[in-house]
N, CA and C of each residue as an Amber inpcrd file, in Angstrom:
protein
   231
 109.6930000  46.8170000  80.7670000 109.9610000  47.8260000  79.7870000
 109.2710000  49.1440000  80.1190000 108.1150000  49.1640000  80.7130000
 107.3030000  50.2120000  81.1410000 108.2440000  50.9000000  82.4210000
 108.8050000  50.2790000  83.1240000 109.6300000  50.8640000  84.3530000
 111.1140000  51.6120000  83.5020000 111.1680000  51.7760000  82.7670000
 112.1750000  51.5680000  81.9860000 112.2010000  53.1330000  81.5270000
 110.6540000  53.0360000  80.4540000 110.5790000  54.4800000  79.6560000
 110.2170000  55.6100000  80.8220000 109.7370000  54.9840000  81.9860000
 108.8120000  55.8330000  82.7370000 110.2520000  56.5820000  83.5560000
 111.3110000  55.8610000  83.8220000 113.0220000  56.5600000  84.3160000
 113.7890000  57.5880000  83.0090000 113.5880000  57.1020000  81.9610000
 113.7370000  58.2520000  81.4280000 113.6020000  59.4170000  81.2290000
 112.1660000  59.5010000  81.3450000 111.2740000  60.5900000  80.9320000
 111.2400000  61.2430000  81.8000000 111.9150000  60.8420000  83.1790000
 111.8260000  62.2000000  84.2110000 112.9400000  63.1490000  84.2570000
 114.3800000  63.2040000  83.5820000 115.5760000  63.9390000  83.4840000
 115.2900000  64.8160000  82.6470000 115.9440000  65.4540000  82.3290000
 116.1950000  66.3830000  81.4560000 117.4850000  65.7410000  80.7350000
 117.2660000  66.0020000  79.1690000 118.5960000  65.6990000  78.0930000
 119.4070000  66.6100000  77.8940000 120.7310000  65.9840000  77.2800000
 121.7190000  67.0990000  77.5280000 121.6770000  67.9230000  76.4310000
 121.1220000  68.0270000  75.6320000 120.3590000  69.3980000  74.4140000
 119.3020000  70.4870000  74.8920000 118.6350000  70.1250000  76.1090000
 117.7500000  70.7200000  76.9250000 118.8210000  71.5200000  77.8440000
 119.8030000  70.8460000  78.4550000 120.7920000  71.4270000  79.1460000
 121.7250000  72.2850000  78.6160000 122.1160000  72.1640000  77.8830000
 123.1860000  72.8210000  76.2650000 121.9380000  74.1350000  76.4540000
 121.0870000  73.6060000  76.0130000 120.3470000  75.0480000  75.5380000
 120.0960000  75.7220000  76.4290000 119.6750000  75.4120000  77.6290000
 119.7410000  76.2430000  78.8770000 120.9230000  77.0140000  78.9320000
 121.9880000  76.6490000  79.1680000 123.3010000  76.6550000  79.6630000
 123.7470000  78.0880000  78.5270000 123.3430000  77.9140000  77.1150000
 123.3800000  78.6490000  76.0920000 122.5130000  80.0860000  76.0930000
 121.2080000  80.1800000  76.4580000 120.5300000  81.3580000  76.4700000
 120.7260000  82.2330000  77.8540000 121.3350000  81.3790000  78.7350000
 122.0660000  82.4530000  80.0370000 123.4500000  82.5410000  79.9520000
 123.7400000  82.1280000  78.9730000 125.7220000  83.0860000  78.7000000
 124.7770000  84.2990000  77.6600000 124.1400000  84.0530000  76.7790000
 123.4530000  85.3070000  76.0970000 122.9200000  86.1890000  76.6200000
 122.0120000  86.4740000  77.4060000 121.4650000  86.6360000  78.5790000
 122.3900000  87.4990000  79.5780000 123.3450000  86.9580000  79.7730000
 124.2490000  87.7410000  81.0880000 125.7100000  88.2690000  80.1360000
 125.8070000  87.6540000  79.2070000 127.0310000  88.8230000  78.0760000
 125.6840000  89.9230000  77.5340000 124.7770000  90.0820000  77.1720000
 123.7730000  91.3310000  76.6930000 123.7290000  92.1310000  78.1200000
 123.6490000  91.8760000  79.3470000 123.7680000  92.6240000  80.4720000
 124.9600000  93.2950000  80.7460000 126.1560000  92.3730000  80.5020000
 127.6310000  92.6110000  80.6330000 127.5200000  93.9990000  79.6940000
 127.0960000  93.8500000  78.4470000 127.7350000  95.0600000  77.4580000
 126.7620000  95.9260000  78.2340000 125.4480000  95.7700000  78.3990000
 124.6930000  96.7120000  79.1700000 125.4550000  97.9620000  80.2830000
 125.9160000  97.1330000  80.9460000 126.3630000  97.4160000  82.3160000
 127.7840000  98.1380000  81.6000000 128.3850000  97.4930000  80.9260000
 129.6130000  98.1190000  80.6920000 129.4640000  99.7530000  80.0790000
 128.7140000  99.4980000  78.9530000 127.9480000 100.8000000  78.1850000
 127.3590000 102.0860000  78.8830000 126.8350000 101.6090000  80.4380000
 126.2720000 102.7610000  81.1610000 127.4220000 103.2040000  81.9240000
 128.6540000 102.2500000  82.2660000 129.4650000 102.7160000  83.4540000
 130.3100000 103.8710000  82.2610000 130.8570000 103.7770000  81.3740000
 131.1970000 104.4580000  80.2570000 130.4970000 106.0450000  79.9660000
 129.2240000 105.8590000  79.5680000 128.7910000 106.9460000  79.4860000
 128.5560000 107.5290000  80.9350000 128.2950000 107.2050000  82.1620000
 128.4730000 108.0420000  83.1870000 130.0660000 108.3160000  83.8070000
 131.1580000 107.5340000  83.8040000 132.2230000 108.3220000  83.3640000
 132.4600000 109.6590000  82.3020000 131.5890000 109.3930000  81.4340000
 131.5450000 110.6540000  80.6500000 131.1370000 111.9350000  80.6330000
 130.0330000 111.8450000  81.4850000 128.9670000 112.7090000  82.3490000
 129.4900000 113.1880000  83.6730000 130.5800000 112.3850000  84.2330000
 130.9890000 112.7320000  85.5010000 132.5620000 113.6410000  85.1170000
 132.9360000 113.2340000  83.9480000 133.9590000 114.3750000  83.2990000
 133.4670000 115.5820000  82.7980000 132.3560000 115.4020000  82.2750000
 131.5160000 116.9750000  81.5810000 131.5110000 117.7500000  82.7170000
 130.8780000 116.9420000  83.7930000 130.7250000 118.2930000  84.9700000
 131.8010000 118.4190000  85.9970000 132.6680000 117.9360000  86.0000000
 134.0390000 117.8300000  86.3070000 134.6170000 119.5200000  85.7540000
 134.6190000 119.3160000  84.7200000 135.6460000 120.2520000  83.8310000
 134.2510000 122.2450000  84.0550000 133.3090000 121.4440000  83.9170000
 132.3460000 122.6570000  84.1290000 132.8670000 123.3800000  85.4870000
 132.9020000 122.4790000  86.6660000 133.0520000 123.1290000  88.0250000
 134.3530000 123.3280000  87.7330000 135.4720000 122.7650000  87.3880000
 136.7130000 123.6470000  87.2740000 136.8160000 124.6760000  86.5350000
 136.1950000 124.9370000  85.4940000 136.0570000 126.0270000  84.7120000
 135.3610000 127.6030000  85.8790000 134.3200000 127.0910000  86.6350000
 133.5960000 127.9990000  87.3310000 134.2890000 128.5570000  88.3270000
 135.2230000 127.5580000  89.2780000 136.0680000 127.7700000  90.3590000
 137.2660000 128.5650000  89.6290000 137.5120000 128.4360000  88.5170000
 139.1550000 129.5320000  87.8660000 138.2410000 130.4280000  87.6430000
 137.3100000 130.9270000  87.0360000 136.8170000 132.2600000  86.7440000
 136.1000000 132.9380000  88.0500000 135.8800000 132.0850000  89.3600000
 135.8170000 132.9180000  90.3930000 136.9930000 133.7020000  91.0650000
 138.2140000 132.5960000  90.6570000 139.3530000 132.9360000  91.3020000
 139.9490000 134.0210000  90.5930000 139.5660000 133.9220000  89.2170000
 139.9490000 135.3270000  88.2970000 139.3130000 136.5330000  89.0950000
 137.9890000 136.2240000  89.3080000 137.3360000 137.5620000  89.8450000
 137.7340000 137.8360000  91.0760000 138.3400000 137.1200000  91.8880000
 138.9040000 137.4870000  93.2860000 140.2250000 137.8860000  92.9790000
 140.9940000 137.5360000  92.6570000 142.3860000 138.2670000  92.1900000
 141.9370000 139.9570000  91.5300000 141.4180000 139.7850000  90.3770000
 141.4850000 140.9810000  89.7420000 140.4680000 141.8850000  91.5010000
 139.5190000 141.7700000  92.0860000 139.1350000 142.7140000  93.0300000
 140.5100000 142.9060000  93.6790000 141.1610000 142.1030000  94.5650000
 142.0190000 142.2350000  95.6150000 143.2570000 143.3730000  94.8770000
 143.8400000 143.0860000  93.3960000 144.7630000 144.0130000  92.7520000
 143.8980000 145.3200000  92.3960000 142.6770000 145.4960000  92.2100000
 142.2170000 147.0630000  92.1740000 142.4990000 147.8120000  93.6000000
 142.4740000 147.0590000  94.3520000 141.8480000 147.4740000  95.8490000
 143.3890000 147.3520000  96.4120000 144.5490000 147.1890000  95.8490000
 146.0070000 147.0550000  96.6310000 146.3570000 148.6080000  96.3020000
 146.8060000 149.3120000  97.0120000 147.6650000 150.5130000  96.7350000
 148.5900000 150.3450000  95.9330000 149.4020000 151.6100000  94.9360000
 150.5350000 151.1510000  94.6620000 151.5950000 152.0550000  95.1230000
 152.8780000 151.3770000  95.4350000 153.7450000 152.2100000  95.6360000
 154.8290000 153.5690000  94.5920000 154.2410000 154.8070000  94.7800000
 154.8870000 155.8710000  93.9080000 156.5630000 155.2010000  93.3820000
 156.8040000 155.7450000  92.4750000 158.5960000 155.4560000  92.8310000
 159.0510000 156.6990000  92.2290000
């Protein structure tokens, strides 16, 4: 009987396992939203300055147009 309790007691039960098995799906879904939450807001951050540099590149191109039409002659008629 002693050979008996002493084979038990070395496994692990399947409520020990359950619960394992349970605090790393929690564990790696709290990372998941993590991970999801940052890729989101730096998509968001990578559109802010997106739209900034296009904004900067049309108002240079404004300022190069309007020089080049001061600086064109015009023809009398």
């Amino acid at each position: 009987m002693k050979k008996l309790n002493k084979i038990q007691k070395r496994g692990f039960t399947l409520l020990e396992m359950v619960l394992v098995v349970a605090i790393l799906v929690v564990l790696a879904s709290l990372s998941f939203i993590n991970v999801t939450d940052s890729l989101q807001r730096s998509r968001e951050r990578q559109s802010i300055e997106e739209s900034k540099f296009l904004t900067h590149v049309q108002s240079q191109a404004d300022h190069v147009r309007r020089s080049i039409l001061s600086q064109t002659p015009r023809l009398s008629t």
